[in-house]
C-alpha positions as CSV (number, residue, x, y, z in Angstrom):
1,X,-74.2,23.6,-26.5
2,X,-72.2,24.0,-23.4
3,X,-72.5,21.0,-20.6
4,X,-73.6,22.4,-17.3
5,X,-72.9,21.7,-14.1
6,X,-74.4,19.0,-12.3
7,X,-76.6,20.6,-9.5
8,X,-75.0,18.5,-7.4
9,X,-71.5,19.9,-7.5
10,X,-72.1,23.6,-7.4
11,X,-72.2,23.9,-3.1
12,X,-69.1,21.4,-3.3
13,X,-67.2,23.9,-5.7
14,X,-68.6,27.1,-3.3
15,X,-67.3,25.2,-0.4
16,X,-63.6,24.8,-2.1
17,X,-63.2,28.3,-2.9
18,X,-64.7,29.7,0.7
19,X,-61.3,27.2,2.1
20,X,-59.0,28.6,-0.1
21,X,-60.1,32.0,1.0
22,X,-60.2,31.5,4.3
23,X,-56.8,30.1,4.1
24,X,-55.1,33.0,2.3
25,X,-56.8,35.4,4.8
26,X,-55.0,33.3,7.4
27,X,-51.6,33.2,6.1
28,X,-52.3,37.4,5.3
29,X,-53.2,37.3,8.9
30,X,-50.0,36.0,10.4
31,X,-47.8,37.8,7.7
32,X,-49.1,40.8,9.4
33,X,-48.7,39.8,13.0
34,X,-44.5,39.5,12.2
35,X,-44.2,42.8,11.6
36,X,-42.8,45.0,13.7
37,X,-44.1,47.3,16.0
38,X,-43.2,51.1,14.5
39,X,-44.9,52.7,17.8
40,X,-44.9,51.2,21.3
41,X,-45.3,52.0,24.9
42,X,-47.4,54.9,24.5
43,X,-48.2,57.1,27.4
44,X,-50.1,59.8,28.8
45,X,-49.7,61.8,31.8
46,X,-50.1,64.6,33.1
47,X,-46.9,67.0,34.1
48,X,-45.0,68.0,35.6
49,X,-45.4,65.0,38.1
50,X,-44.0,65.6,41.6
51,X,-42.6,62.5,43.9
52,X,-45.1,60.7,45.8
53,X,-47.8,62.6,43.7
54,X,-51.0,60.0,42.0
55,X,-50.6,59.9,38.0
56,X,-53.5,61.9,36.5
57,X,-54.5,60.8,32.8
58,X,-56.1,64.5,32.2
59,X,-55.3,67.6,32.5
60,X,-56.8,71.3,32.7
61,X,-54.6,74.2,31.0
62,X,-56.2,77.0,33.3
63,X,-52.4,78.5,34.1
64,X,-52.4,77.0,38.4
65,X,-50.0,75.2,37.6
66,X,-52.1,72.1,38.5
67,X,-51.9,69.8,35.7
68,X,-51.7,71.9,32.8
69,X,-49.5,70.0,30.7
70,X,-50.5,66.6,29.0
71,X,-47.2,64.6,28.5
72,X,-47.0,62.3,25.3
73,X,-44.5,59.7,25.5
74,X,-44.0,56.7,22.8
75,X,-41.0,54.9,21.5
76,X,-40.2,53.5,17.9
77,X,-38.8,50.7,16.7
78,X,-37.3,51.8,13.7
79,X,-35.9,54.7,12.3
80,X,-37.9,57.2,10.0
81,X,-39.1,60.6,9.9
82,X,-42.0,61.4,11.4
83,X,-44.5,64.5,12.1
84,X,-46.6,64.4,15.1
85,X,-50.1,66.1,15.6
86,X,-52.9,66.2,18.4
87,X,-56.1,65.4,16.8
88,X,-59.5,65.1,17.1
89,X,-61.6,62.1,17.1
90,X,-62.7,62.6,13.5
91,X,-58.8,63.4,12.5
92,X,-59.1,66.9,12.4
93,X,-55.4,68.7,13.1
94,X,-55.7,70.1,16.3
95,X,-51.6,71.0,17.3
96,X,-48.6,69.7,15.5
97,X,-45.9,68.9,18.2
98,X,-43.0,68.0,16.0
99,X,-42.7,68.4,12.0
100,X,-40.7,66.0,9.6
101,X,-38.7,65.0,12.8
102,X,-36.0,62.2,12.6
103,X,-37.1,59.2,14.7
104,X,-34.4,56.6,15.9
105,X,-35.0,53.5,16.1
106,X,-35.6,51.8,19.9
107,X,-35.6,55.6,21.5
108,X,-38.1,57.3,23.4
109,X,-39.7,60.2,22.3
110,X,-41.3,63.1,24.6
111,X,-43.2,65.7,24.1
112,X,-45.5,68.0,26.2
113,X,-49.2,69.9,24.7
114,X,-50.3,72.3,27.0
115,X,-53.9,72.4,25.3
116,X,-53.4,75.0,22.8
117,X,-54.8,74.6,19.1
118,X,-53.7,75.8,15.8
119,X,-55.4,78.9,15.4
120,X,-54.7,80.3,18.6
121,X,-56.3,79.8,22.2
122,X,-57.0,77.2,23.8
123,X,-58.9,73.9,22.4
124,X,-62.1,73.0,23.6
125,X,-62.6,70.1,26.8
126,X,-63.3,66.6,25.1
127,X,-60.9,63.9,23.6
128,X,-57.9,63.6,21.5
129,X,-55.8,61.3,19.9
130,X,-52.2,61.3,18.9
131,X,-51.0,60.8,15.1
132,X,-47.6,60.1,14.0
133,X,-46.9,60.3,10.4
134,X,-44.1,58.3,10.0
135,X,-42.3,58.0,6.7
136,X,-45.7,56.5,4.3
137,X,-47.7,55.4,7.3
138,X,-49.8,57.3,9.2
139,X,-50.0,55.8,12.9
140,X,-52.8,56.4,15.0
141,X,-52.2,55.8,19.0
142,X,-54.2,53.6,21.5
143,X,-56.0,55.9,24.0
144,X,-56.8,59.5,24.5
145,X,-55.9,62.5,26.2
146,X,-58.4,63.9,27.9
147,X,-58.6,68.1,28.7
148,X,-61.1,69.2,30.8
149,X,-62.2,72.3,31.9
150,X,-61.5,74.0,35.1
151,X,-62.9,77.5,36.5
152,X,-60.1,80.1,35.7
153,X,-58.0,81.0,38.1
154,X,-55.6,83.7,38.8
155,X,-52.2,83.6,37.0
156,X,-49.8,82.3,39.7
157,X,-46.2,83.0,38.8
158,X,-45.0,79.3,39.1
159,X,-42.4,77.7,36.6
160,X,-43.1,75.3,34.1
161,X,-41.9,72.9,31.2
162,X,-42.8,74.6,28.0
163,X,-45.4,73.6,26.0
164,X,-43.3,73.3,23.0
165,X,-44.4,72.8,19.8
166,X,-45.1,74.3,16.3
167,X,-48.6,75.6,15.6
């Protein structure tokens, strides 16, 4: 017959094993934290911006020519292809901005969503996020973009940057 364990030992033994575990969580941890960045300096604004004007962080595609582009803005620091899409909170495809687009490394990358969805109109006030797919990762931004809604207003015949992008 087998000897068992002394009672005595088993919480010792427990105690061992929650260290070790601990410990290679910890080395994991910083392993991780070397890495580098593949997105930084991510920004959102709304365009165009005049001089002198106050940043807005939202924007209302309503054609006044009052904030109704949202410009995206990151850099990477490395090179890769990369697709990049407008999503919803859940991760639902809203807009694709760019498609299997080469990415160099340290450069800043811009582009401008003026609200408009996949299908066709415009999409609906709320929150959205920015996802790059970049080589096999799939990189979701820090913050939102916000589009709100705004009464409609007559279509002025002012000049802006295009909204760019594939659909």
């Amino acid at each position: 017959m087998p000897k068992r364990l002394n009672d005595s030992r088993a919480p010792a033994i427990a105690f061992a094993l929650l260290v070790l575990a601990t410990l290679a969580a910890f080395a994991y941890a910083q392993r991780v934290k070397r890495d580098p960045l593949v997105l930084d300096r991510v920004s959102f604004v709304g365009a165009p911006q005049g001089k002198g004007t106050e940043r807005v962080h939202s924007f209302t595609p309503n054609d006044d020519c009052r904030h109704d582009l949202m410009r995206i803005r990151f850099r990477t620091t490395v090179s890769g292809t990369g697709t990049v899409h407008v999503i919803k909170p859940g991760g639902r495809v809203v807009y694709t901005l760019a498609r299997d687009e080469f990415m160099k490394r340290y450069t800043f990358h811009t582009y401008y969503w003026d609200g408009r969805q996949r299908g066709g109109g415009t999409a609906p006030p709320g929150r959205y996020k920015l996802r790059v797919r970049f080589d096999d990762r799939i990189l979701v931004t820090p913050g939102v973009i916000r589009l709100h809604r705004s009464p409609e207003k007559k279509r002025s015949n002012c000049v802006t940057v295009a909204g760019g992008g594939l659909s």
